[in-house]
Backbone bond lengths (Angstrom), bond angles and torsions (degrees), N, CA, C in turn:
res aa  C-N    CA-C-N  psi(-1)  N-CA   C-N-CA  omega(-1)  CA-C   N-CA-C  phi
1 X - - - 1.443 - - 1.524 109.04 -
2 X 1.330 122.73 112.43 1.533 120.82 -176.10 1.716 92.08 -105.90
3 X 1.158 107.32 162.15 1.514 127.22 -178.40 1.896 86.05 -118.35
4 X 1.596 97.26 120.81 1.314 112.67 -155.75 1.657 83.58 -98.51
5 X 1.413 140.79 -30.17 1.232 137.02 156.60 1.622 144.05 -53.75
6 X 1.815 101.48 -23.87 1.232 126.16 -163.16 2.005 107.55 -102.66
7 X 1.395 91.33 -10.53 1.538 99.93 -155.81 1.779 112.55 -109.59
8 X 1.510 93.75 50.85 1.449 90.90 -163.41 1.602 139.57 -57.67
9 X 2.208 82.65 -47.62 1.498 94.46 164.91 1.326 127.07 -77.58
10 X 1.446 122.21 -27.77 1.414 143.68 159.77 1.814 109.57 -25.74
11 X 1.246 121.34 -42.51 1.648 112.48 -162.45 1.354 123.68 -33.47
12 X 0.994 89.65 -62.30 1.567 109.16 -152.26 2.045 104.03 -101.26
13 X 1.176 129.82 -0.45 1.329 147.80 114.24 1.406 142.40 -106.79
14 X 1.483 120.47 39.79 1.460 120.08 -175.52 1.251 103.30 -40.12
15 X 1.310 137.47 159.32 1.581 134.63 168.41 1.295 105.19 -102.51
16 X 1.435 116.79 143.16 1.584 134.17 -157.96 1.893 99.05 -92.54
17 X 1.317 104.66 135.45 1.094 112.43 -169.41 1.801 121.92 -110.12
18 X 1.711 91.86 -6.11 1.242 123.36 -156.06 2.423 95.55 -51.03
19 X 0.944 105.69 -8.89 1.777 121.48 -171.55 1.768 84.00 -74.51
20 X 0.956 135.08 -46.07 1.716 140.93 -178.69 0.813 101.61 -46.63
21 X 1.966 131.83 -63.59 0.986 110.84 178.70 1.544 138.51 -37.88
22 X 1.188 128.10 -48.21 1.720 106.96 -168.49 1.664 97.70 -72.46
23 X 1.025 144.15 1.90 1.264 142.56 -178.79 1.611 104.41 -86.87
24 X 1.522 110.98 -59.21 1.281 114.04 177.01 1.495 125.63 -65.02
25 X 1.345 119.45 -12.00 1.657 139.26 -178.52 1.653 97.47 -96.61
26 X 1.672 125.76 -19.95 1.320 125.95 162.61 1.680 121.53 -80.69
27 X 1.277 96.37 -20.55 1.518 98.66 165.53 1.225 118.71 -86.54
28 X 1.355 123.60 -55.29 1.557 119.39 163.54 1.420 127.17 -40.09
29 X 1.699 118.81 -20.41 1.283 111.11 151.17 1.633 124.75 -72.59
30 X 1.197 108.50 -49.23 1.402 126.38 178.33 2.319 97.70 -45.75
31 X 1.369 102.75 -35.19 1.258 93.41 -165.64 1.858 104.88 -90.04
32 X 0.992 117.71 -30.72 1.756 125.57 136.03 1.250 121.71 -30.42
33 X 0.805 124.44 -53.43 1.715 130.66 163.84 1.377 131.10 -62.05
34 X 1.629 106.15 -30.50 1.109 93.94 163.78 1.695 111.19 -97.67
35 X 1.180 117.12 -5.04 1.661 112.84 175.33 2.080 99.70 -57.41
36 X 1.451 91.65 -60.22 2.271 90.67 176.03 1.211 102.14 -45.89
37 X 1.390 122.48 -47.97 1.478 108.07 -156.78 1.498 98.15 -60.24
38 X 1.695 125.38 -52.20 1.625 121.07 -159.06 1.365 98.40 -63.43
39 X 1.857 130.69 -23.30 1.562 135.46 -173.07 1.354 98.59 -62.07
40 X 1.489 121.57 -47.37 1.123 126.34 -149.57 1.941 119.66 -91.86
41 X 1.722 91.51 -6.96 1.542 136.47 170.95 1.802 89.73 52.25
42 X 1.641 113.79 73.54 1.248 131.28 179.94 1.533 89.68 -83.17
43 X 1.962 99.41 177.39 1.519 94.23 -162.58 2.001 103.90 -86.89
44 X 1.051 114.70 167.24 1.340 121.33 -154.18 1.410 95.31 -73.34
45 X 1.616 133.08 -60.23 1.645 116.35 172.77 1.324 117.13 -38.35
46 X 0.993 134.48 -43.57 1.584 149.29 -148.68 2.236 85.04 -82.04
47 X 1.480 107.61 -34.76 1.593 85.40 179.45 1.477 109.95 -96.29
48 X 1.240 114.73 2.87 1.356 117.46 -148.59 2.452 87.65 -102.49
49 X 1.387 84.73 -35.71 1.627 84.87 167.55 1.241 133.54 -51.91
50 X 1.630 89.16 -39.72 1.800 116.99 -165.86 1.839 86.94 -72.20
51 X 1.453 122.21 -66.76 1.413 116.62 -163.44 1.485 99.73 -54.12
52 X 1.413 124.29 -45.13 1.654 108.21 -179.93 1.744 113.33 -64.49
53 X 0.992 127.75 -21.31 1.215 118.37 -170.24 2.160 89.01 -81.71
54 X 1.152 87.54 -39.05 1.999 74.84 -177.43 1.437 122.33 -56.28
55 X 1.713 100.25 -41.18 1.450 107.44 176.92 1.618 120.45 -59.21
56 X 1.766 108.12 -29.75 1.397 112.56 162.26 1.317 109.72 -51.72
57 X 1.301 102.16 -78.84 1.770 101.32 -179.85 1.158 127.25 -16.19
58 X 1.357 119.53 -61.33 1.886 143.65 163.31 0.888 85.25 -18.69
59 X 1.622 121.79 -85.06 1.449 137.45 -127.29 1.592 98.29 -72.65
60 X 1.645 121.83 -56.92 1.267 117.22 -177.88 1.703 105.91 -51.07
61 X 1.211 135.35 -38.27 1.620 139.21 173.92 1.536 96.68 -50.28
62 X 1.220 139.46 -72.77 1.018 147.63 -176.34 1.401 115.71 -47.54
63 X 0.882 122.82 -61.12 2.204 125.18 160.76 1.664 102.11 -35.84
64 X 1.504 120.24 -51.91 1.251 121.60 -157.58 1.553 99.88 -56.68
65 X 1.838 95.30 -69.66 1.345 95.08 171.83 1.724 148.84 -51.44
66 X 1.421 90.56 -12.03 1.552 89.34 167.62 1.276 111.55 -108.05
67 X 1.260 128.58 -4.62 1.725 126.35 163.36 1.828 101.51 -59.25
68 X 1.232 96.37 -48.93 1.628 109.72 -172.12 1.794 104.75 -57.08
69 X 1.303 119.97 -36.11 1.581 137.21 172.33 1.287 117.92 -59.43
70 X 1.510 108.82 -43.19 1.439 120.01 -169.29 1.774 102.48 -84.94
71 X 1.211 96.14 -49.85 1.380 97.95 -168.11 1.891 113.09 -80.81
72 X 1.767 117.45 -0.12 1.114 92.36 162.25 1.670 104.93 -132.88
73 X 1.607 110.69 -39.98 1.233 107.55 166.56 2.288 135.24 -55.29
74 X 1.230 83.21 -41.28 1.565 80.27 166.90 1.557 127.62 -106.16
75 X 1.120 127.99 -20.47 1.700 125.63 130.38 0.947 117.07 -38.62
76 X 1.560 129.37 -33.64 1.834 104.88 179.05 1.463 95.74 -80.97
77 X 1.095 132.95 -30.62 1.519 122.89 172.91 1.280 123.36 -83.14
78 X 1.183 137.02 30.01 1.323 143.58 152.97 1.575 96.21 -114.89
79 X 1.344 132.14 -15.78 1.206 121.27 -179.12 1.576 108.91 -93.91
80 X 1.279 127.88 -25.98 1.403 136.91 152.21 1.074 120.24 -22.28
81 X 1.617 101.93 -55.21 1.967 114.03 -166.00 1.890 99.22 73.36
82 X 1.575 109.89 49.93 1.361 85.40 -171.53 1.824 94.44 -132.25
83 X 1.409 91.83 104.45 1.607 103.51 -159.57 1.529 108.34 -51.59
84 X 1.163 134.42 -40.39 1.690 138.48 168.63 1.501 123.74 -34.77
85 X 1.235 88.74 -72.82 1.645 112.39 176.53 1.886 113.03 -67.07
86 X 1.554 110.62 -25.42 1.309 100.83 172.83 1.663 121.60 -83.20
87 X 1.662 110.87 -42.97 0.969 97.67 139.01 1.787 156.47 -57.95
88 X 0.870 92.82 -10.46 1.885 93.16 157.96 1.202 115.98 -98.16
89 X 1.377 145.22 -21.36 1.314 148.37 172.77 1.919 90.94 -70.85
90 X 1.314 134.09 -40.10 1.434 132.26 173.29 1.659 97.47 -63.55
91 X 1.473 128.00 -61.69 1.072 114.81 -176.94 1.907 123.97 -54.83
92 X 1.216 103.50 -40.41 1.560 103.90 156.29 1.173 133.09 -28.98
93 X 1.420 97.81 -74.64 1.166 113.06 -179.46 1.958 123.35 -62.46
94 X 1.358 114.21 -9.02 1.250 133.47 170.82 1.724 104.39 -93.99
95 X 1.475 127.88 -35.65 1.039 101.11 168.06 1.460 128.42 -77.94
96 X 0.970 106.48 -37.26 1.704 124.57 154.28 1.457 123.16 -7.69
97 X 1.565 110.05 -71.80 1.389 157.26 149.01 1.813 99.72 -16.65
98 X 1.825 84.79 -89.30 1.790 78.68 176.96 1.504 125.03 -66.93
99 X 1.196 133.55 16.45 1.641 142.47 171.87 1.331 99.50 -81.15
100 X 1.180 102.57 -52.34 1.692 117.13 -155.82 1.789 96.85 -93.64
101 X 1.147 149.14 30.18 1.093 145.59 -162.49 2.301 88.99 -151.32
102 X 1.421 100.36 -8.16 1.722 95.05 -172.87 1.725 97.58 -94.83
């Protein structure tokens, strides 16, 4: 899902993320696993591990992708010199910030 408003410097090189996939197709198993486990009414730490180890997973997906953000989408806009667009890629990245901080 790209935000076709938010993605200014991004167009015309968005950076490909498509490397997430086998990570994100490892969580969707991991999250399969725990659907048998609740079928199989395993003991409650034992699912409660499994959801933290997914939320790790998430989280390492999520670092990847914003290293990948920083280092091509908002570097090309500090390398622009294009005061608009750098400031909103700062504001982004601050709303972002407070999402992920709730």
């Amino acid at each position: 899902m790209t935000n076709k408003k938010n993605n200014n410097n991004c167009q015309a090189s968005h950076p490909n993320h498509e490397e997430q996939i086998k990570s994100l197709n490892r969580v969707s198993g991991q999250i399969d696993g725990i659907k048998k486990m609740i079928q199989n009414r395993r003991y409650c730490i034992d699912i409660i591990t499994q959801t933290r180890a997914i939320q790790s997973a998430i989280h390492a997906i999520e670092l990847k992708i914003l290293k990948t953000h920083l280092t091509a989408c908002i570097k090309e806009a500090f390398i622009q010199q294009d005061k608009v667009t750098t400031e909103t890629k700062i504001e982004e990245l601050l709303t972002l910030f407070k999402k992920l901080d709730k």
